[in-house]
C-alpha positions as CSV (number, residue, x, y, z in Angstrom):
1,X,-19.5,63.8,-73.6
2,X,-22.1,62.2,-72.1
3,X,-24.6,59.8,-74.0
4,X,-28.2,61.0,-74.0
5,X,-30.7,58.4,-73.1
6,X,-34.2,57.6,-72.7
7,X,-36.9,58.9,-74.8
8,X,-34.7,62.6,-75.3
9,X,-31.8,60.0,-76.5
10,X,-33.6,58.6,-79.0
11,X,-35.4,62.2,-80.3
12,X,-31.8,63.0,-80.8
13,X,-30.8,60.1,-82.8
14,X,-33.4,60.8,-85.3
15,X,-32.5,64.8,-85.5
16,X,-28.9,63.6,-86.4
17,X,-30.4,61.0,-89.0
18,X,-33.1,63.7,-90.3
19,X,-29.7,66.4,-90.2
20,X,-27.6,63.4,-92.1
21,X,-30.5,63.2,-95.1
22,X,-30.5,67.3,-95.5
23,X,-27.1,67.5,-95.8
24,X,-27.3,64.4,-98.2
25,X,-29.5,65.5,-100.5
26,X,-28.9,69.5,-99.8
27,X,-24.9,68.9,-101.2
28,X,-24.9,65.6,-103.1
29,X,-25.4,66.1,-107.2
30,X,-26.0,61.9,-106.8
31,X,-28.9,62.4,-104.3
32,X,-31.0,64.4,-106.6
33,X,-30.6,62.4,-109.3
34,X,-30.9,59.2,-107.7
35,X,-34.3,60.8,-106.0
36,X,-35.4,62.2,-109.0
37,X,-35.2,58.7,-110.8
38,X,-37.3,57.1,-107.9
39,X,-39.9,59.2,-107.7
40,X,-40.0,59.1,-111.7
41,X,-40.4,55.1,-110.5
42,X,-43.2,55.6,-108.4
43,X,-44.8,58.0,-111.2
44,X,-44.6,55.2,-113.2
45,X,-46.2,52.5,-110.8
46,X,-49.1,54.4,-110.2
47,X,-49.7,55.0,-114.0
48,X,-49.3,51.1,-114.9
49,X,-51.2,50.4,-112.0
50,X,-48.1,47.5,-110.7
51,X,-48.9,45.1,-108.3
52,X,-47.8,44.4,-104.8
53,X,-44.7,42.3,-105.9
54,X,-43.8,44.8,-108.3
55,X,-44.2,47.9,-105.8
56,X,-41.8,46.0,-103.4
57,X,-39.2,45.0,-106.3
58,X,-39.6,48.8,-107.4
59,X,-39.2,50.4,-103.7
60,X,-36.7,47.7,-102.7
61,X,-34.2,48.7,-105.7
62,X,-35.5,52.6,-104.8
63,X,-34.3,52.1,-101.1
64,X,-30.8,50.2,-102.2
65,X,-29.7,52.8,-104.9
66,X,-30.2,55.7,-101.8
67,X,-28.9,53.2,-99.3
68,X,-25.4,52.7,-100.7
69,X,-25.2,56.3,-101.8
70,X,-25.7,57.4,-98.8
71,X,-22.8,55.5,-97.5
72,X,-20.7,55.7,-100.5
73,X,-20.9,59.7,-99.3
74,X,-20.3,58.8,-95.5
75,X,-17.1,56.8,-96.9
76,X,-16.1,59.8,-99.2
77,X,-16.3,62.2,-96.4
78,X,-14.5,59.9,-93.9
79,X,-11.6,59.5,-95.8
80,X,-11.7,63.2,-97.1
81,X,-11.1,63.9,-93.2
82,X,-8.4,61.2,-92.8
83,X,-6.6,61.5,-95.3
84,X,-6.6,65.4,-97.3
85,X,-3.5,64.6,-99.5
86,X,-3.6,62.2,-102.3
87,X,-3.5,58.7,-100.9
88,X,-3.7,55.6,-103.3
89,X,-5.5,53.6,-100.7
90,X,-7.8,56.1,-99.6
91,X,-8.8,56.6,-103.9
92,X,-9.4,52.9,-103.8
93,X,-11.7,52.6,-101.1
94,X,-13.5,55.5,-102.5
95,X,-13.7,53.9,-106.1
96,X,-15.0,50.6,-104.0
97,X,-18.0,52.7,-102.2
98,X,-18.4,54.4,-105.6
99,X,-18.5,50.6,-107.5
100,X,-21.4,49.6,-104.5
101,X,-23.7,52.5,-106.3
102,X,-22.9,51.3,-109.4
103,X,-24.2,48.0,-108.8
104,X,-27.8,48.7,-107.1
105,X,-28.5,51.3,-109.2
106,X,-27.3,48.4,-112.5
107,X,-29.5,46.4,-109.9
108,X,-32.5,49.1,-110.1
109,X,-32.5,49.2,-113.9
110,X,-32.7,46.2,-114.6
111,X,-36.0,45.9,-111.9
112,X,-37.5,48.8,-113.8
113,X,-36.8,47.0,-116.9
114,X,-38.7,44.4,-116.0
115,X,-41.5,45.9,-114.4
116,X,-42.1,48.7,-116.5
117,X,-40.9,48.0,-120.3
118,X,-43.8,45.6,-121.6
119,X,-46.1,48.4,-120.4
120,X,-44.1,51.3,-121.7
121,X,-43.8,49.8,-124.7
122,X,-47.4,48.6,-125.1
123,X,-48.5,52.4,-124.2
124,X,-46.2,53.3,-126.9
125,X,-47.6,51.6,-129.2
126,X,-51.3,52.2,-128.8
127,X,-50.0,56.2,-129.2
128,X,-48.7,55.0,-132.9
């Protein structure tokens, strides 16, 4: 098969990324959540009026968690094709991808930690 280049080359390349993100978050459970917890992020932001450092900590730890899930799935469907049948190896190196989402998204809570729980809890309390 020959490789398209040029202008309709690159067109291409970004109808296979934009196809790679539907079927991401069209058939991944992880997507939605992980999306739903960083727009819930951004909702917050705007209501505690963050500043610049905290917007780029906040969309930096947004962009890592969807990042590494994204590949964690591009691993997960890799081996899936490689390797159908039970395969000790292939379960670890899909618990490894898995462990990579674990840790930005440990990552992301503690930024929203930071950022957000002095003014969550100091919105809380003039509610009380």
């Amino acid at each position: 098969m020959k490789k398209s280049t040029g202008l309709n080359g690159r067109l291409k390349s970004f109808g296979h990324a934009f196809s790679g993100l539907l079927y991401f978050f069209k058939r991944e459970t992880n997507a939605k959540i992980h999306a739903a917890a960083g727009l819930l992020a951004i909702l917050f932001g705007f209501f505690f009026y963050i500043d610049k450092f905290e917007w780029f900590m906040v969309l930096s730890a947004i962009s890592l968690v969807l990042v590494t899930e994204i590949v964690n799935t591009s691993i997960e469907v890799l081996v899936d094709l490689v390797s159908p049948e039970f395969n000790e190896m292939a379960g670890r190196v899909k618990d490894l991808a898995a462990a990579s989402v674990l840790f930005a998204s440990g990552f992301a809570l503690v930024i929203g930690l930071v950022v957000f729980l002095m003014p969550l809890l100091s919105a809380l309390a003039a509610l009380l």
